[in-house]
N, C-alpha and C positions, 0 to 999 in steps of 0.2 A: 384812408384815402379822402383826398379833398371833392369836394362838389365841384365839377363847374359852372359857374354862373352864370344863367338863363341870362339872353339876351333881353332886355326888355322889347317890348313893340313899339316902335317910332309912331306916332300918331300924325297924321296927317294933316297938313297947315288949313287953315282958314283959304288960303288965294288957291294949294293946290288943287283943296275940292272944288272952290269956286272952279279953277280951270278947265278941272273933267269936265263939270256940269256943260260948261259953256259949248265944248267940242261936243261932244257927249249930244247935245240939243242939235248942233250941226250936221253931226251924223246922223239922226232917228230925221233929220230935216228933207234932208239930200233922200235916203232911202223911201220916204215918202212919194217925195217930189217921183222919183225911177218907180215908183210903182204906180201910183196913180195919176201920172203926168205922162208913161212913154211903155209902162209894161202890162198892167190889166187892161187897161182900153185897148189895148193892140190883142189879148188873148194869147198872150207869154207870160209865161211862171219865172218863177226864181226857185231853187233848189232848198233843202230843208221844210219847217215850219209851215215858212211863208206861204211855200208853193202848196203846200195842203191847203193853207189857208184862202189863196188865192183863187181853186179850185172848188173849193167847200161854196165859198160866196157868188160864185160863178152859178155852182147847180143850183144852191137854195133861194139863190138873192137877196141873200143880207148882208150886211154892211162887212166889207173886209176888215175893218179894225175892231170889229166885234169877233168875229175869229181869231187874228192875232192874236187877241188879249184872253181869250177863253182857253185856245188849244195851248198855248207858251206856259201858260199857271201851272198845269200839272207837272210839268218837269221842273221848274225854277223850284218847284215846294220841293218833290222828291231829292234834289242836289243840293239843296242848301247845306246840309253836312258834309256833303263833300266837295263843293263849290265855296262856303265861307260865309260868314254875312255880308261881309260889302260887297263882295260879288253877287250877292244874289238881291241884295238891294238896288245896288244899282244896275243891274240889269229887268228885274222889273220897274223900275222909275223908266230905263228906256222903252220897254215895252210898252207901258202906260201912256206914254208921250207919242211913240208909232204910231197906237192902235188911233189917240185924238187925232194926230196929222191928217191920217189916212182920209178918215171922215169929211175932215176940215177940206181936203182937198178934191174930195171925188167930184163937186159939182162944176171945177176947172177943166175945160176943154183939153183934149191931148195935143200937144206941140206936131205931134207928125201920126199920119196912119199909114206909113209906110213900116210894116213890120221889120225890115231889115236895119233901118235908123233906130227905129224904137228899142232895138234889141240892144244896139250897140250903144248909144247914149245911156241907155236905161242901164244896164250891165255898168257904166263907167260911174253914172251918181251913185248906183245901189253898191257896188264893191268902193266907192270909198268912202260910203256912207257907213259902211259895218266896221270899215277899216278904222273908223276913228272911234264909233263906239269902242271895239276892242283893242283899240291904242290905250285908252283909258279908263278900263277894267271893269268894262262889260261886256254883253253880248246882248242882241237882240232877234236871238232866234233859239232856241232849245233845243234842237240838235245835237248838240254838240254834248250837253248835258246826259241828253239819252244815250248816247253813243259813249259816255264814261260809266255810264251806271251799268249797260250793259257788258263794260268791257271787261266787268270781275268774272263775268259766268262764259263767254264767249271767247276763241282763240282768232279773234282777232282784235287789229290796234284800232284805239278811236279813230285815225284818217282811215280804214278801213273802212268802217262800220257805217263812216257818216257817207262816205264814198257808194255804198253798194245803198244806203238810203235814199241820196240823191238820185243815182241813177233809176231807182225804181220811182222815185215822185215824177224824175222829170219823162219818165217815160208814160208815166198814166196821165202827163197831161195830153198825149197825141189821140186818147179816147175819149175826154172832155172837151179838147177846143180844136183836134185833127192834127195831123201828123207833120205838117209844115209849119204850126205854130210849133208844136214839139222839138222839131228842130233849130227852130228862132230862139226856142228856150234854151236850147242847150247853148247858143252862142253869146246869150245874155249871162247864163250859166258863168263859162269861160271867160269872158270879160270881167266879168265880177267879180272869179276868182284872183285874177292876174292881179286887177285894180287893188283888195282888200291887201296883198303880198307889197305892194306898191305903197302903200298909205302906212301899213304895220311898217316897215321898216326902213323905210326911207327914200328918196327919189336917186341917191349916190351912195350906192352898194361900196365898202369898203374891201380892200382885201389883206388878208396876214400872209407874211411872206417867211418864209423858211428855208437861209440859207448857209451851207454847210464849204467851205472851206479854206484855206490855211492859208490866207491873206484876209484873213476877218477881218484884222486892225484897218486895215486901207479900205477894203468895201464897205466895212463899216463907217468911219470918216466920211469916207467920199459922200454915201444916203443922208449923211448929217448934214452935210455943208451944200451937195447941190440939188437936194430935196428938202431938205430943211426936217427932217424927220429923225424923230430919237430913234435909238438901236439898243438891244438889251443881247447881252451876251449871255450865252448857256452852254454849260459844261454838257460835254459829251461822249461816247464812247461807242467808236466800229463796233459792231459783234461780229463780224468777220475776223478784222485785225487787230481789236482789241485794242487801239491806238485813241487816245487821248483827243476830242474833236472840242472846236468850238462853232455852236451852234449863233446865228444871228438870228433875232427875228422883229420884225417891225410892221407896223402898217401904213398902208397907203391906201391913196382915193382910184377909182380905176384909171382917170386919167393921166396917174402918174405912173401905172403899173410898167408901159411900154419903156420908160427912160427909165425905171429903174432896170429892166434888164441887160439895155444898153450897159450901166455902169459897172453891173457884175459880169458882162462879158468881155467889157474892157479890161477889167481889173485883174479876173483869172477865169478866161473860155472853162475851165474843166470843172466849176461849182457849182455843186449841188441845188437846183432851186425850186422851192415849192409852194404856189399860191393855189390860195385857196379863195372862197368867200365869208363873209361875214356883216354883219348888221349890226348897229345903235354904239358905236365906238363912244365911249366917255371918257375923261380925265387924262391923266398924263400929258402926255409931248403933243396929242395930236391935233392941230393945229394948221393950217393953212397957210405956208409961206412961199414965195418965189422957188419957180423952179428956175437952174440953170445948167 
């Protein structure tokens, strides 16, 4: 029997790492700015790490990016096996660079001491400040880390683990800074989650479409020519009937979602249609052309 040949490891260009680095500086930037420009001064956390850390600096009075950088270490060591070396490279580079902002910035006045602004502005820099570390393959908080290591010995999944973490950090902040900033955190929390979901995949959610019947030829044409959009045909088979199906499937942007179902209900009211969601489409057909 023949071996198959290991894939070699693509190495990574010169401009791509320049790239990350540069996003990468932009995100630990922005996270910065949401923590010591509109979230610690106001006495709101952020979830994970951070918020212990933000916490920790609070009771002791030492410097927040000195926490960062101390509490993050032990798990970026611990996951390196299992995390990779560039991953855990460049995740402590971003940690390294945090924990300096943070410093660099705490002697700037807060933009607002209205904790309900603070929460939401702070939450919108801080989740798309992590979003773009973790667009380009890092993370700047160990959570997430802890939460895989634990997940060989525990039955539950890492959004779990990090889930029931969270809620227990951001709830001992309401015994550190009272129970209204607790509540601010948790809206900073939500924001931040939404924004990191927004920045990781993109501001126009794509969707695949799944369509099942026996005028394929003509509702397939038709998405090609008045959508401008390729169609891939795929053999199929009822398990009921046992009857020979041709499957379509393609994708689109959501704002085209609506006129495509115009055209399959023109074409034939009684087929089959199934959209779904989906994130970071590359290659192929898909492309931006005139709809008509």
């Amino acid at each position: 029997m023949l071996d198959t040949p290991k894939v070699k490891h693509r190495k990574i260009t010169k401009a791509e790492v320049t790239r990350r680095m540069i996003f990468i500086l932009i995100g630990v930037s922005l996270e910065a700015v949401a923590l010591e420009i509109f979230l610690v001064p106001n006495g709101i956390i952020d979830g994970g790490i951070t918020g212990i850390s933000i916490m920790l600096s609070h009771i002791t009075g030492i410097s927040l990016g000195l926490f960062l950088f101390i509490v993050n270490l032990p798990f970026f060591i611990l996951g390196y096996k299992h995390m990779g070396k560039t991953f855990t490279i460049t995740s402590l580079g971003a940690i390294v660079v945090l924990s300096i902002l943070t410093v660099l910035f705490t002697p700037i006045q807060a933009f607002t001491d209205d904790p309900l602004l603070a929460a939401v502005f702070g939450g919108i820099f801080l989740g798309i400040g992590i979003g773009l570390v973790i667009r380009n393959g890092g993370t700047s908080d160990g959570t997430e880390i802890l939460a895989i290591l634990f997940n060989k010995s525990i039955p539950f999944s890492v959004g779990e683990t990090v889930m029931f973490f969270n809620i227990f950090i951001l709830g001992s902040a309401g015994f550190v800074f009272g129970w209204n900033h607790a509540m601010y955190s948790l809206i900073a929390y939500f924001i931040a989650f939404k924004m990191i979901d927004v920045t990781v995949e993109g501001l126009e959610s794509s969707k695949s479409v799944w369509i099942i019947s026996d005028k394929h030829t003509e509702i397939g044409d038709t998405l090609n020519d008045r959508l401008g959009r390729g169609v891939t045909y795929l053999n199929g088979e009822g398990a009921y009937s046992g009857d020979d199906k041709q499957v379509i499937f393609t994708v689109v942007t959501r704002l085209e979602e609506a006129k495509l179902k115009n055209i399959v209900s023109e074409i034939d009211p009684s087929a089959f249609l199934a959209i779904g969601d989906i994130h970071d489409v590359k290659g192929g057909n898909f492309k931006k052309r005139n709809i008509h």
